[in-house]
C-alpha positions in Angstrom: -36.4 -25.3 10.5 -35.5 -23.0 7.5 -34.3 -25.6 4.2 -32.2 -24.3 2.1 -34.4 -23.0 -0.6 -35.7 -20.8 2.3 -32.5 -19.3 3.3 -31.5 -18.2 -0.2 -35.3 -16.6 -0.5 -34.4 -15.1 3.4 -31.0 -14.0 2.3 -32.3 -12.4 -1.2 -34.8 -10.4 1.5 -32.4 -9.2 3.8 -30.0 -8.0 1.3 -33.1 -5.1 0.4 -33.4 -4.3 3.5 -31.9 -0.7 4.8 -31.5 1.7 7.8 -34.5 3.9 8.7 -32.2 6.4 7.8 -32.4 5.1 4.1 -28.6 4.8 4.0 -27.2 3.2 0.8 -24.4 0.9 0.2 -22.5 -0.6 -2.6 -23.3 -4.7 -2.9 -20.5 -6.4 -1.2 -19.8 -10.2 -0.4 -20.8 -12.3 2.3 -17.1 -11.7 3.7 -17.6 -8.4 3.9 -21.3 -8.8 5.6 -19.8 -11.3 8.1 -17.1 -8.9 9.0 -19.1 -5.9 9.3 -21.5 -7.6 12.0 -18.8 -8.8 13.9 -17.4 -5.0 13.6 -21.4 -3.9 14.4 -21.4 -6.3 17.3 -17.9 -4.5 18.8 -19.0 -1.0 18.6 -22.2 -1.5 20.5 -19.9 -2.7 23.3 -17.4 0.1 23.0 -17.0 3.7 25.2 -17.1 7.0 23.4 -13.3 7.3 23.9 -12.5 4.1 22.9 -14.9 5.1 19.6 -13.4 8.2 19.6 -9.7 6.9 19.8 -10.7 4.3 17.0 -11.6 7.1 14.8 -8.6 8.9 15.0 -6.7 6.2 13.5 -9.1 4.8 11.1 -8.7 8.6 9.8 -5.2 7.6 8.2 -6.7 5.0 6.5 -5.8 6.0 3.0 -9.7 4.3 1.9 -11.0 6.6 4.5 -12.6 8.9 2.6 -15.0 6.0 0.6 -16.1 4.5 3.5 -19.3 6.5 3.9 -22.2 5.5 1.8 -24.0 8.2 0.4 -27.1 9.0 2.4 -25.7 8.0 5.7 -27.2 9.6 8.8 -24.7 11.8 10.9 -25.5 9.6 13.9 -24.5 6.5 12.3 -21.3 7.8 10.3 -18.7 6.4 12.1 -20.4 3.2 13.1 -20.6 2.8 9.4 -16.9 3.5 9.1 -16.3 0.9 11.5 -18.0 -1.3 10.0 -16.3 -1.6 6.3 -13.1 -0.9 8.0 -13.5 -4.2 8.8 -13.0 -5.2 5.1 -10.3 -3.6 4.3 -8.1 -6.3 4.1 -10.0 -8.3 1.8 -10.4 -5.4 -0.2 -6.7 -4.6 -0.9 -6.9 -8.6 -2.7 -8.3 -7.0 -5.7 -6.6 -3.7 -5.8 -3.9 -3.4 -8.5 -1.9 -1.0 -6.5 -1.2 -4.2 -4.3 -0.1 -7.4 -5.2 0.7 -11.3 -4.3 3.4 -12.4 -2.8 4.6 -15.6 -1.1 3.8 -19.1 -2.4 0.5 -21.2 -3.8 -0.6 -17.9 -5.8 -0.1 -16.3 -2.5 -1.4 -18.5 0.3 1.6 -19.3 1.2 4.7 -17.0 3.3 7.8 -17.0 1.6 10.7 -15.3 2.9 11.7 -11.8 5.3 8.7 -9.9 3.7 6.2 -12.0 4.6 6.4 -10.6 8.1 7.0 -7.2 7.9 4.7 -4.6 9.8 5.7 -1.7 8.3 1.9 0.0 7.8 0.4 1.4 4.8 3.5 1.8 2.6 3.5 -2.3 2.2 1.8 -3.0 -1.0 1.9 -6.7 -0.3 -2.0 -8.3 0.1 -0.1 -10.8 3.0 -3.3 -13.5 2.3 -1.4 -16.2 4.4 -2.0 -13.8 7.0 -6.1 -14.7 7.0 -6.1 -17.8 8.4 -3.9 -20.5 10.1 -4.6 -23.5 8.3 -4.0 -26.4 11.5 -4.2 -29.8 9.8 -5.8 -32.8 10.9 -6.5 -36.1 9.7 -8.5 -39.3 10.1 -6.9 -41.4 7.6 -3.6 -41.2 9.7 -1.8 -39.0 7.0 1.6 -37.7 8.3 0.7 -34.0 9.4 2.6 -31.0 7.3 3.7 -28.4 9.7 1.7 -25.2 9.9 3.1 -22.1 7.8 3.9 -18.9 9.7 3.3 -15.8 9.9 -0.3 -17.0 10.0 -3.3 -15.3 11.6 -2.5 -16.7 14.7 1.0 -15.3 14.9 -0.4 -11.6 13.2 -3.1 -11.4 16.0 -1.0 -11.3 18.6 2.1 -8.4 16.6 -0.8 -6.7 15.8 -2.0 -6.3 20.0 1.1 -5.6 20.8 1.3 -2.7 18.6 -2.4 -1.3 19.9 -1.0 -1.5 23.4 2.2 0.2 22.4 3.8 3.4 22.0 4.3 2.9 18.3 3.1 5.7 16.0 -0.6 6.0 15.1 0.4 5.2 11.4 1.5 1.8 12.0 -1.6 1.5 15.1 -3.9 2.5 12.2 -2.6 -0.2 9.7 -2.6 -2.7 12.3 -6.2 -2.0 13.4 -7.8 -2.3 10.1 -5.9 -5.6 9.8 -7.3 -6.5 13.8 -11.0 -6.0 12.9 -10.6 -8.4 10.2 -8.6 -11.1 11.6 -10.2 -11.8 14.9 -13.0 -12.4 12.2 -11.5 -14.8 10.3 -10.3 -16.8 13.1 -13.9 -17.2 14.3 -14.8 -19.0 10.9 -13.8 -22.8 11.2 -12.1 -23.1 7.8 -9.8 -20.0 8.5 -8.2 -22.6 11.3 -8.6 -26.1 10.0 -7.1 -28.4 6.8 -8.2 -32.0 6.5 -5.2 -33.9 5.3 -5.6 -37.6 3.4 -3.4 -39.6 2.6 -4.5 -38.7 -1.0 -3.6 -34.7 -0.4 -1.1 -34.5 2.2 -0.6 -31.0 1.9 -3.8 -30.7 3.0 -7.8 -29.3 1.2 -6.7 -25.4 1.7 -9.7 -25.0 4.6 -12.3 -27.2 2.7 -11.7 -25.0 -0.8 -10.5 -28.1 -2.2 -13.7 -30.2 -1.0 -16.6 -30.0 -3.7 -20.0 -29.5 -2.3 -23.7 -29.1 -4.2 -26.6 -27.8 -3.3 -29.7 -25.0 -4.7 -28.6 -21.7 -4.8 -25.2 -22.2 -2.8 -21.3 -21.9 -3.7 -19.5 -25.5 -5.2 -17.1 -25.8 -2.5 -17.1 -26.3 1.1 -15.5 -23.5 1.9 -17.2 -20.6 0.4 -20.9 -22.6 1.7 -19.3 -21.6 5.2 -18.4 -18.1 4.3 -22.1 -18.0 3.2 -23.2 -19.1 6.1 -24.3 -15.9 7.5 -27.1 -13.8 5.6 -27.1 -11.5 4.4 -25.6 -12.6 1.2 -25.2 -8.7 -0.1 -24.5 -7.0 2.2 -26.1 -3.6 1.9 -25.1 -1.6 5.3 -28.5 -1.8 6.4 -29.0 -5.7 5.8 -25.9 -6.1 7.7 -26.9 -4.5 10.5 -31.0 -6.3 10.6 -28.7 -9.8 10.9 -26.4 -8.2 13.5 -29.1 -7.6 15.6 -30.5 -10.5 15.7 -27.7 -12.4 16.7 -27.6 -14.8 19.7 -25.9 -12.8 22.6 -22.9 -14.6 23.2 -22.3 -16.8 26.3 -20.4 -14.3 28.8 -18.0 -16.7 29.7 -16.4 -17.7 26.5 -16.5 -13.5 25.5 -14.2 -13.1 28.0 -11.5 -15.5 26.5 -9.0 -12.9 25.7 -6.3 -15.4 23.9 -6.6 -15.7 20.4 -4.9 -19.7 20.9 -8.3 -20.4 22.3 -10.3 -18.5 19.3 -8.7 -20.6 17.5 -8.6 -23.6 19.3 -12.3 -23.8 18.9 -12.5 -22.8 15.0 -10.3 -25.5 15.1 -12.4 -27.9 17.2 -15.5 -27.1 15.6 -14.4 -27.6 11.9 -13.8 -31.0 12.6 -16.8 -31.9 14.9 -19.6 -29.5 12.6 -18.2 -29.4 9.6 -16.0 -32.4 8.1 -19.4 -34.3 8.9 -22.2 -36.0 7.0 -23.1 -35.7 4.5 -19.8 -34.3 3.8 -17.5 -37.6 3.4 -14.0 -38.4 3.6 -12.6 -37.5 0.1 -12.8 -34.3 -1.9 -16.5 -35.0 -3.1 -18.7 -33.7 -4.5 -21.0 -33.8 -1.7 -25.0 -33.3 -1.6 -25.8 -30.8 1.1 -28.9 -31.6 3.5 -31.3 -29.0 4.9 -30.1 -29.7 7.8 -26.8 -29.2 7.8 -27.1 -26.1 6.2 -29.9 -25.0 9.3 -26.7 -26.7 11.7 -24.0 -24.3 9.9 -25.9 -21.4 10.1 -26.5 -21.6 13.4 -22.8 -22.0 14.1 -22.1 -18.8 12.1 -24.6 -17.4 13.9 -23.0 -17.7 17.3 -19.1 -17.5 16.1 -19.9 -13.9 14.7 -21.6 -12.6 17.8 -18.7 -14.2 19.8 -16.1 -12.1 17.8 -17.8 -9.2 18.4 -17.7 -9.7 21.9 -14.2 -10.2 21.7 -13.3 -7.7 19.5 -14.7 -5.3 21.9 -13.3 -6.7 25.0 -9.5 -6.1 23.0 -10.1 -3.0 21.8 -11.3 -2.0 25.1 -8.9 -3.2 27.1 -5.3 -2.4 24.8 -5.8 0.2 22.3 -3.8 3.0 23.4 
């Protein structure tokens, strides 16, 4: 069993490691690594007219043209593309052409524009769009209602634009945002907030639950997001993890309704996560070996599962 002083030596490894092809990267966050594998994991399943169709759109991207690392191989160019497309919505967060808007420093909807689809000329970062925080308790705290548009509610405008007629502007726009979101929803604290009787709106997806262990992030949260190695995530590193991924069990990559995504984020939050050693308030809480070994393993298998599914949607509405 790897402790956790041995994953943060594993992860410092794999973030040297590159493509044969000695492509280069610029050091990203463990978002970005998690994203791009689920992106890796969807290419490999896709035809060379659904690749080819994907490029055309990602073209209009207007980040397009810095999404090749220098050093690249020709063979691998628009894999790569593919791949940190997949972080493009996390990327606009700390652009200052775009900005907050909503609520909670912009967590929160708030108002008409908050679910607008109107492609690349909306300079709004839309965070609330990255997760759908479904609460829960164990206290018997009085449940707030969920805020929408959420992820949950963005997945599903977002198909039904690939499968439209709609202009390959807004198609483009909407992909990037796809790639990423079916992401998110396969990380448990993009679909789950405990709520106490002490917090009733709620931890924010365990941000607001203090965690400690060697080398790892203070809050429970960001120790999922890390989860997956590697921890920078060169192209190439990305791509050694991808690979070794568990391949997904075939029957749960063919679920193609995002309410059952998220219906197991939401599950397995509560039944791997919110569990010892992590207790009942906000902490802080001493992380074992072994549940770091137990969440890896999750993120593990919730990454190659996106994959799968990403693939299967692209496949099977992108017009």
């Amino acid at each position: 069993m790897m402790n956790v002083a041995m994953l943060a030596r594993r992860i410092r490894l794999l973030a040297a490691v590159t493509l044969a092809t000695q492509m280069a990267a610029p050091a990203l966050a463990w978002n970005d690594a998690g994203h791009m594998a689920v992106a890796y994991v969807a290419y490999q399943q896709l035809t060379p007219a659904k690749r080819a169709r994907v490029k055309q759109l990602l073209k209009l991207n207007p980040d397009y043209g810095r999404w090749l690392p220098k050093g690249t191989a020709a063979k691998d160019r628009d894999l790569v593309r593919f791949m940190i497309a997949a972080t493009w919505p996390d990327d606009i967060k700390s652009k200052a052409t775009y900005h907050d808007d909503g609520s909670h420093n912009g967590d929160r909807p708030d108002g008409a524009s908050s679910r607008r689809n109107t492609g690349y000329t909306d300079r709004l970062r839309h965070k609330y769009w990255h997760f759908v925080d479904t609460p829960f308790s164990t206290d018997n705290a009085t449940l707030p209602a969920v805020p929408r548009p959420n992820a949950q509610t963005q997945i599903a405008a977002f198909r039904a634009v690939l499968a439209s007629t709609k202009a390959d502007a807004l198609k483009s726009y909407d992909l990037v945002w796809l790639l990423h979101l079916v992401g998110d929803v396969h990380q448990p604290l993009h679909c789950a907030t405990r709520v106490r009787q002490s917090e009733l709106d709620g931890d924010n997806g365990g941000n607001r639950v203090t965690v400690q262990c060697a080398d790892c992030p203070n809050n429970l949260h960001a120790f999922w997001d890390d989860a997956f190695a590697p921890n920078s995530a060169s192209v190439g590193a990305v791509i050694a993890a991808a690979q070794a991924l568990p391949a997904p069990d075939a029957t749960l990559a063919a679920k193609s309704d995002a309410n059952d995504w998220i219906a197991e984020s939401f599950q397995t939050a509560q039944q791997k996560v919110y569990v010892a050693p992590v207790g009942g308030d906000g902490g802080p809480f001493t992380l074992t070996d072994a549940y770091a070994n137990a969440a890896r393993a999750v993120a593990n298998a919730r990454i190659g599962l996106a994959g799968a599914r990403l693939a299967h949607l692209l496949s099977t509405e992108l017009k």
